[in-house]
Backbone as CSV, one residue per row, in Angstrom:
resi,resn,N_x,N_y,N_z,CA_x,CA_y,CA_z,C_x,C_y,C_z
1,UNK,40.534,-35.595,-1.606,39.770,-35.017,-2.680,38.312,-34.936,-2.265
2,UNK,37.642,-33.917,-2.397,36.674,-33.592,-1.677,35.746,-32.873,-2.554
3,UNK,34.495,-32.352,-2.628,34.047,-31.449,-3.550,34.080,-30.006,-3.368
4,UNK,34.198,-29.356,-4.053,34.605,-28.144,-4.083,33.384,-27.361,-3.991
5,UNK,33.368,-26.204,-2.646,32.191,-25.394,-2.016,32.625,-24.115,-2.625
6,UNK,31.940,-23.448,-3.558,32.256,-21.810,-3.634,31.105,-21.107,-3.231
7,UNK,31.727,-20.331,-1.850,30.722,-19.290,-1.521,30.779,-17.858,-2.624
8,UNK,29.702,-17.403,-3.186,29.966,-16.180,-4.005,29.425,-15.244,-2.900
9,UNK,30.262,-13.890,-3.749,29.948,-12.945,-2.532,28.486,-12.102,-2.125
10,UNK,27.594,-12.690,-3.414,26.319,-12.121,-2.643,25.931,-12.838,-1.298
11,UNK,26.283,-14.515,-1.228,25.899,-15.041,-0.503,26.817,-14.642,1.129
12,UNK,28.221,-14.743,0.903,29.368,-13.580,1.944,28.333,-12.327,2.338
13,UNK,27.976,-11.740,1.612,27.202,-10.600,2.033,25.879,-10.610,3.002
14,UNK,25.130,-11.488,2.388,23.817,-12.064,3.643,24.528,-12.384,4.530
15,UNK,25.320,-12.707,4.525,25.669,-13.836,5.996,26.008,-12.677,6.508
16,UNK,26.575,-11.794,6.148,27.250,-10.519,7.118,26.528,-9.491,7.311
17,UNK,25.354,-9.453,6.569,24.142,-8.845,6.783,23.724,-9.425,7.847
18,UNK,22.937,-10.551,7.718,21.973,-10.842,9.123,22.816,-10.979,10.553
19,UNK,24.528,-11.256,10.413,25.166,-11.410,11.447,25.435,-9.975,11.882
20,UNK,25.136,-8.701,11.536,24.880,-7.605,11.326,24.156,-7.164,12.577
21,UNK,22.901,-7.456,11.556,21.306,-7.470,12.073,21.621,-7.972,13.752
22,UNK,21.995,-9.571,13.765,21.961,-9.738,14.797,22.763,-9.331,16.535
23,UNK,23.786,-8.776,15.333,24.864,-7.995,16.425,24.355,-7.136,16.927
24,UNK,23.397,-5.695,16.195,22.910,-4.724,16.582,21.577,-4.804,17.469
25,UNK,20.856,-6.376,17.721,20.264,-6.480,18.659,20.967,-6.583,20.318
26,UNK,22.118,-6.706,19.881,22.865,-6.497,21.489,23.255,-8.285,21.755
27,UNK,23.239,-9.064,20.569,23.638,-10.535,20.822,24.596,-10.428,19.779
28,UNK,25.916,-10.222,20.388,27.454,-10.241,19.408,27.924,-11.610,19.481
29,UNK,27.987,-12.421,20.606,28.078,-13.923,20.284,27.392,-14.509,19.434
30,UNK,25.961,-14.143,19.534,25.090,-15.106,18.813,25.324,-15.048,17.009
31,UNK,25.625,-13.482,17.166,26.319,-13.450,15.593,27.069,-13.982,15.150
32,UNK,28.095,-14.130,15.870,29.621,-14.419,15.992,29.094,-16.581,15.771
33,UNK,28.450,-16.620,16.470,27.941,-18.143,16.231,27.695,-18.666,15.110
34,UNK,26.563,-17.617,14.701,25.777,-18.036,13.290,26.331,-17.830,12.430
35,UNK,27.674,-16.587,11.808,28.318,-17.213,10.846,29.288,-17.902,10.500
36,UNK,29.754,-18.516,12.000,30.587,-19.532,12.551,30.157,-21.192,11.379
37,UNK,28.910,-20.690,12.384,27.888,-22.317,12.044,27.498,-22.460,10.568
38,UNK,27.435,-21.234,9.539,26.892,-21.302,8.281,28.082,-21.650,7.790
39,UNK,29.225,-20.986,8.056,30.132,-21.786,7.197,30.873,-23.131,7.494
40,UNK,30.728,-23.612,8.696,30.931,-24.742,8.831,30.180,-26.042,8.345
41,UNK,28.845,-25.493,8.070,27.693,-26.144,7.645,28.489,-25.813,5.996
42,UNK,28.988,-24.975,5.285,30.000,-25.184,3.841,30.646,-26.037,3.761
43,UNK,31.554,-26.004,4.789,32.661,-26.715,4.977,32.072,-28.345,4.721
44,UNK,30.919,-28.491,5.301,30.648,-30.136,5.864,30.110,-30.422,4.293
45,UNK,29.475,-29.473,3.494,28.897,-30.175,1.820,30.334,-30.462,0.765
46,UNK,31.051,-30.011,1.663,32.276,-30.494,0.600,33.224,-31.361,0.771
47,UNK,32.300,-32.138,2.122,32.988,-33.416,2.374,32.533,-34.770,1.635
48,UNK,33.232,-34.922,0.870,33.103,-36.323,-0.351,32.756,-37.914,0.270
49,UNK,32.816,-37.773,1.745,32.545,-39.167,2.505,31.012,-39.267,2.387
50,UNK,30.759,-40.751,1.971,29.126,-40.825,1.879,28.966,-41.849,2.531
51,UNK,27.922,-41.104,3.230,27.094,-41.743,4.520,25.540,-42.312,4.457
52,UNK,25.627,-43.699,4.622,24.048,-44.810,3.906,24.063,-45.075,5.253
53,UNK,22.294,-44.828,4.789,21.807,-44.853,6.261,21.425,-46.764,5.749
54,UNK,21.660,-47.387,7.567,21.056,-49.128,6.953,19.461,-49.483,7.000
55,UNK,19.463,-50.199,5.927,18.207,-50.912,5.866,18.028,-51.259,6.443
56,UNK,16.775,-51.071,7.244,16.796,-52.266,8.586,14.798,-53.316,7.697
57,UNK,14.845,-52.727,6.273,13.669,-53.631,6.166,13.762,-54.059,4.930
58,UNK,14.107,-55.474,4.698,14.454,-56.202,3.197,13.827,-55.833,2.405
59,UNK,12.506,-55.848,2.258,11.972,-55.426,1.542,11.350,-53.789,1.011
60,UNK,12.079,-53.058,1.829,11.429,-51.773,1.550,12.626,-50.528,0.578
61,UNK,12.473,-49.550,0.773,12.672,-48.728,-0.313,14.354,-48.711,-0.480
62,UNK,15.089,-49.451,0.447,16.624,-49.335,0.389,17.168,-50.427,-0.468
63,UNK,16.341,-51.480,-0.265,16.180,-52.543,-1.512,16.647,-52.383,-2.664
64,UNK,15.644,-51.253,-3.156,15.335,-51.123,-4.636,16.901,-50.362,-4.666
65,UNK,17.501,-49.494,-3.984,18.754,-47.951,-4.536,19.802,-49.137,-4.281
66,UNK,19.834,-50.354,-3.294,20.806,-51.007,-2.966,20.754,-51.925,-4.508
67,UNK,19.612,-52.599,-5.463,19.448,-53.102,-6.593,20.172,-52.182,-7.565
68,UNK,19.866,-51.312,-7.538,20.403,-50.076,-8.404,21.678,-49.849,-8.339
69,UNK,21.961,-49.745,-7.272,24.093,-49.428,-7.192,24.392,-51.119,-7.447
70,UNK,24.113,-52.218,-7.376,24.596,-53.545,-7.823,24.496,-53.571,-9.742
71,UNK,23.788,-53.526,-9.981,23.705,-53.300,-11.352,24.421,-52.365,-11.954
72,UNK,24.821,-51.019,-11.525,25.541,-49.913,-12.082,26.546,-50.836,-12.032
73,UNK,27.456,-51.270,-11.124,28.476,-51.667,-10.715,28.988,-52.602,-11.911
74,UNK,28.058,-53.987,-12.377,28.493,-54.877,-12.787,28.904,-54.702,-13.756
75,UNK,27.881,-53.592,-14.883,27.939,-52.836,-16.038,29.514,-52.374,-16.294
């Protein structure tokens, strides 16, 4: 279960626009790349795994969100 990415088609359309654009400069890979990479870059926001970066300083700002998810919790 993962979150759900909807591309709408204005946004389908830029992407095939500028991969367009970039084809007709005479770079068909590079097109072929970039809307490779934009939608894989979709693909990756609708992955539900969450990734915490570590505190490496007790006292500083990871503290306080790490205080915050302990308290939600106990509630």
């Amino acid at each position: 279960m993962g979150r759900e990415v909807t591309v709408k088609e204005t946004v389908a359309d830029s992407i095939a626009e500028i991969a367009w654009y970039i084809e007709s400069k005479g770079l068909v890979a590079t097109a072929e790349k970039f809307a490779d990479e934009v939608y894989d870059f979709f693909i990756k926001l609708s992955d539900s795994r969450r990734v915490h970066a570590i505190c490496r300083d007790p006292g500083g700002p990871c503290s306080v969100i790490n205080a915050f998810h302990t308290k939600r919790n106990i509630q």
